[in-house]
Structure formats: C-alpha cells, structure tokens
C-alpha positions as CSV (number, residue, x, y, z in Angstrom):
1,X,141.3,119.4,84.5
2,X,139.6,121.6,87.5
3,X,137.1,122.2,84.2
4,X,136.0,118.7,83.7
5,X,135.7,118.1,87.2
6,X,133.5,121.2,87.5
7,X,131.5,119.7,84.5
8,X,131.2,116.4,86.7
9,X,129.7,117.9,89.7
10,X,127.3,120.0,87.6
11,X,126.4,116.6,85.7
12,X,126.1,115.0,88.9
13,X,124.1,117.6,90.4
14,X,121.2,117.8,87.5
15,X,121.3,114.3,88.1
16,X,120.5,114.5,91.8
17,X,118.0,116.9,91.0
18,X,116.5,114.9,88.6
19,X,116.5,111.5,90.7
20,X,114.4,114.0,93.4
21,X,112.0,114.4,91.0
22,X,111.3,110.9,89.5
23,X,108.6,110.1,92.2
24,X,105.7,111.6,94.3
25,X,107.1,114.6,96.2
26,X,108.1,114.4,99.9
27,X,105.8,116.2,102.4
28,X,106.8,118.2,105.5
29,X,104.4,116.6,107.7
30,X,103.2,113.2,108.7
31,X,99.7,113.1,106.6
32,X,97.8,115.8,104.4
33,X,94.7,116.6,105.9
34,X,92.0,118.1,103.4
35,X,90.4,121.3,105.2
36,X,87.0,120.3,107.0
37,X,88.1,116.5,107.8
38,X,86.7,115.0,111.0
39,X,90.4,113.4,111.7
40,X,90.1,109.8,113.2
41,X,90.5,106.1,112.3
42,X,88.3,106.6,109.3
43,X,90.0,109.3,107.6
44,X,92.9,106.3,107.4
45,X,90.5,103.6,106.7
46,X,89.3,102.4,103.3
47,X,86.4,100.1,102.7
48,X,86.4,100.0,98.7
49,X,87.8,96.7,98.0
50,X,85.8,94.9,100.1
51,X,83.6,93.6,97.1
52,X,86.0,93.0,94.6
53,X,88.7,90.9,95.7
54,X,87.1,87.9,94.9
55,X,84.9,86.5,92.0
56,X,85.1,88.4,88.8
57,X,83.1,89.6,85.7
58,X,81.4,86.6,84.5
59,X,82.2,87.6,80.7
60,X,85.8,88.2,78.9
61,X,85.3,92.3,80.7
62,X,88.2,93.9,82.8
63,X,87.4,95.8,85.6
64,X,90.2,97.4,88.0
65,X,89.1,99.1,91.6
66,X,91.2,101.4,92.7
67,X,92.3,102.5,95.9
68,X,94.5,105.9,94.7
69,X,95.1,109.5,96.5
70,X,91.4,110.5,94.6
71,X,89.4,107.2,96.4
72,X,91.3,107.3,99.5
73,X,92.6,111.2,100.4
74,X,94.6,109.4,102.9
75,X,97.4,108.6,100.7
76,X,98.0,111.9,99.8
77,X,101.8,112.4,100.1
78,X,102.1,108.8,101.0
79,X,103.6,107.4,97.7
80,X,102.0,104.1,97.7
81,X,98.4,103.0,96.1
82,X,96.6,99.7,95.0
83,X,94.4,98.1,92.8
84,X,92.5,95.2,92.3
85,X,91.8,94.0,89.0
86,X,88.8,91.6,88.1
87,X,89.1,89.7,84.8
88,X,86.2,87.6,83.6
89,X,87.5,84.4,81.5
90,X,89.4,85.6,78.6
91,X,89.0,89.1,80.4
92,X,91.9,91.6,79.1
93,X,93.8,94.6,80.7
94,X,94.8,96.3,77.6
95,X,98.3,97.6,76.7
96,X,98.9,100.1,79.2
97,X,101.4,102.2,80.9
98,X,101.4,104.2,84.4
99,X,103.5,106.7,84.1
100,X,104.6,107.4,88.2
101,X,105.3,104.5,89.3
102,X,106.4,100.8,89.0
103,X,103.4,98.0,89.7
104,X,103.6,94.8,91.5
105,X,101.2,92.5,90.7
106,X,100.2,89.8,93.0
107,X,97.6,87.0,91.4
108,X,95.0,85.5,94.8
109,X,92.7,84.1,92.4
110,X,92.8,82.3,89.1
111,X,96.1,82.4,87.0
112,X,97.4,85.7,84.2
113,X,99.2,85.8,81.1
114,X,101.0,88.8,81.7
115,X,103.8,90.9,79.5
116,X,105.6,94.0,78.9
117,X,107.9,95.7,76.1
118,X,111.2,97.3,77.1
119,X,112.1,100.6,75.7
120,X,114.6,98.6,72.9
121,X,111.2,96.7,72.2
122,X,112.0,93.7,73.5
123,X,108.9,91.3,74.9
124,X,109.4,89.5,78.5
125,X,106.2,87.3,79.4
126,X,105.1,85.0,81.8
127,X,102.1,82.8,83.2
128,X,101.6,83.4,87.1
129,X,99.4,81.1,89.0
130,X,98.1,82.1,92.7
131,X,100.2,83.9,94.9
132,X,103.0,84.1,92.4
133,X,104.3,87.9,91.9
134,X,105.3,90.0,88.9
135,X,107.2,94.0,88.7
136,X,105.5,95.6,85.8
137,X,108.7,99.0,85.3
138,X,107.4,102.0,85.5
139,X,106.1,103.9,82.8
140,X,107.1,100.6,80.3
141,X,103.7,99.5,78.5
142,X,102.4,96.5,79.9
143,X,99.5,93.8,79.7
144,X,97.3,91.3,81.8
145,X,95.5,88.4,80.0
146,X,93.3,85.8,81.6
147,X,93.5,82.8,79.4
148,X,90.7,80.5,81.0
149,X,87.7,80.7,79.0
150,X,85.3,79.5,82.2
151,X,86.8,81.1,85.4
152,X,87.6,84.4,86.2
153,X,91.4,86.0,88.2
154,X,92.1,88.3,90.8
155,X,94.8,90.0,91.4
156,X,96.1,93.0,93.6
157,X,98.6,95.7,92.4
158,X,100.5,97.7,94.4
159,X,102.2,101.0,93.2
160,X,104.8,102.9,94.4
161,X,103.1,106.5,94.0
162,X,99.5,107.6,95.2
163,X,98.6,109.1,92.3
164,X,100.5,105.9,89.7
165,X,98.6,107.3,86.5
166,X,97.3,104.8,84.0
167,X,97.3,105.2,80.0
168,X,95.8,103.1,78.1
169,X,97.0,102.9,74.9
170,X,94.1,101.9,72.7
171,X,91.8,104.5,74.1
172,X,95.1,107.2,74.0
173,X,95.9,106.4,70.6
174,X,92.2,105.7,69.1
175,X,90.4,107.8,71.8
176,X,92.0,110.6,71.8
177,X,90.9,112.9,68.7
178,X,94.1,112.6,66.8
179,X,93.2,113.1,63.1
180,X,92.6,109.7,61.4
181,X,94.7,110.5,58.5
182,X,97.2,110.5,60.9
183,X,96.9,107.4,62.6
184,X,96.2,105.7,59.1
185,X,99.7,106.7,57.9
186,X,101.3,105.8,61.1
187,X,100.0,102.3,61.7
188,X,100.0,101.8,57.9
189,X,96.6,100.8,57.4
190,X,93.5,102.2,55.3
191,X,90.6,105.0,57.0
192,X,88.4,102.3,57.4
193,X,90.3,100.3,59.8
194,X,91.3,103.5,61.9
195,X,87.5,104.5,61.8
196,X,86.2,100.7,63.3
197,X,89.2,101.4,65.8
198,X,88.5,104.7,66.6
199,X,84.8,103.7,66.7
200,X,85.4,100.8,69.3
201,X,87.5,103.2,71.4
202,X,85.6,106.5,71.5
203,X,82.6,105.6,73.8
C-alpha cells in the first residue's frame, strides 16, 4: 500500500513537472531587456500591423504578419504573440500546426472556412463571418480557407506563447529534403507525383 502511494506521488510529480514545461518559461523579472536597448515607450510599442489589418492580397495568395518575440523583442518572456493573416479571394492558409501554443482566431474582415483534425483524426469545421471567434488546439494541424472568389478576409490570431512556432505541413513534408522514395511509399503514390509536389514546395 505505502508502495503505490509512493508510485502516485512520483506519477504526480513527473506530471507537475511536465505541466511546468508545456509552455513559454516563466522569467524572474518583469521584461527581458536585450543589452544596448534605449528603454522607453518604444521598446513596448509595435507599429508592424499597421498596414495589414485591412484589405488583402488581391489574388487567391496568403500572407500572415507577425508580431512574435523575433518582430517585437518586447514579448520576450511574455507568453503571448499575434498575427494577422491576409487572404486574397480563395486565398489558403495551408495545413499547419504551431507547436507552443493554442491560436485564437478572430475574423474583422470578410468571412473563413476554417478546420482542424484531432489527434483520433477526427475533422471539426466551421464558417465564421466578422467578429465571430474560433480556438485552433495547440500543436493539432489546422486550416484557414477564404471561399469568396472576389473579396479578400482579415483576421487576427492571438497565441498564447511569444515564440508559437508554425509548421506547415506541405513545405515540412515536400520541403524538407526527405528522400522521394520515401514520401512515394508513404502517401502511396508514383515519383512523379512526389517530384511536381516536391517541386511546388521547394522554392
């Protein structure tokens, strides 16, 4: 009996530690200063998304602006990050994951097909329309779609994690080097499929 509790408390101990570890690491002090920083307003102050939260590529292109710990050093330590994504009409955010952190998406222009795939590959979707909100779990691959062939959408992501990390999976997979023999025989396709896909992916 005093064995299996001892067993528990060790369990519940790893899982503690690994809880601890799930997100961005606590700092000691209010802010990280980088060495040589003039400190005032500015240093907290970012002026990045200025020109993309409205409007949109005017073809079916993606484009995301970031405001992470490498755009704004402010953040550093601070666990929290955003993005604003501009999609052109029929503009795509590829299957994606970010590996630190959960995303919540807000749409202030145009509306998004959106979706992601559970670990037990299960499919939820939805259509969100301005001002509507979606939680994209972290690290679970994930999609934007803007359906409107003649306007583009706007939306702005929040994440909880300075440094969120994003892999996208068609430039990972088809991108990445991996052997095309290999990706042939696990997608179950012929070398010339893998070739136009690791083609399209490589530049």
């Amino acid at each position: 009996m005093a064995f299996s509790r001892c067993c528990l408390l060790v369990l519940a101990a790893l899982a503690v530690c690994r809880t601890a570890h799930a997100g961005d690491p606590d700092i000691v002090d209010d802010f990280i200063v980088p060495p040589g920083t003039n400190l005032d307003g500015n240093f907290f102050t970012f002026t990045g998304l200025r020109q993309s939260l409205w409007g949109g590529p005017k073809d079916g292109s993606f484009k995301a602006t970031k405001a992470s710990q490498v755009e704004f050093p402010a953040l550093n330590g601070q666990s929290v990050s955003y993005a604003v994504l501009q999609y052109g009409p029929k503009g795509i955010n590829p299957p994606h994951t970010h590996t630190r952190s959960t995303e919540l998406l807000i749409v202030v222009q145009g509306k998004l097909s959106v979706g992601f795939v559970t670990a037990d590959n299960k499919l939820f979707t939805q259509e969100l329309y301005k001002g509507d909100v979606f939680a994209f779990p972290k690290g679970l691959v994930h999609f934007q779609v803007n359906q409107d062939s003649k306007y583009p959408a706007v939306a702005v992501s929040a994440f909880g994690s300075a440094n969120p990390g994003a892999v996208s999976l068609p430039k990972t997979i088809f991108g990445s080097g991996i052997d095309n023999w290999v990706l042939a025989q696990s997608f179950k396709t012929d070398a010339t499929t893998i070739e136009k896909l690791v083609s399209a992916n490589s530049a």
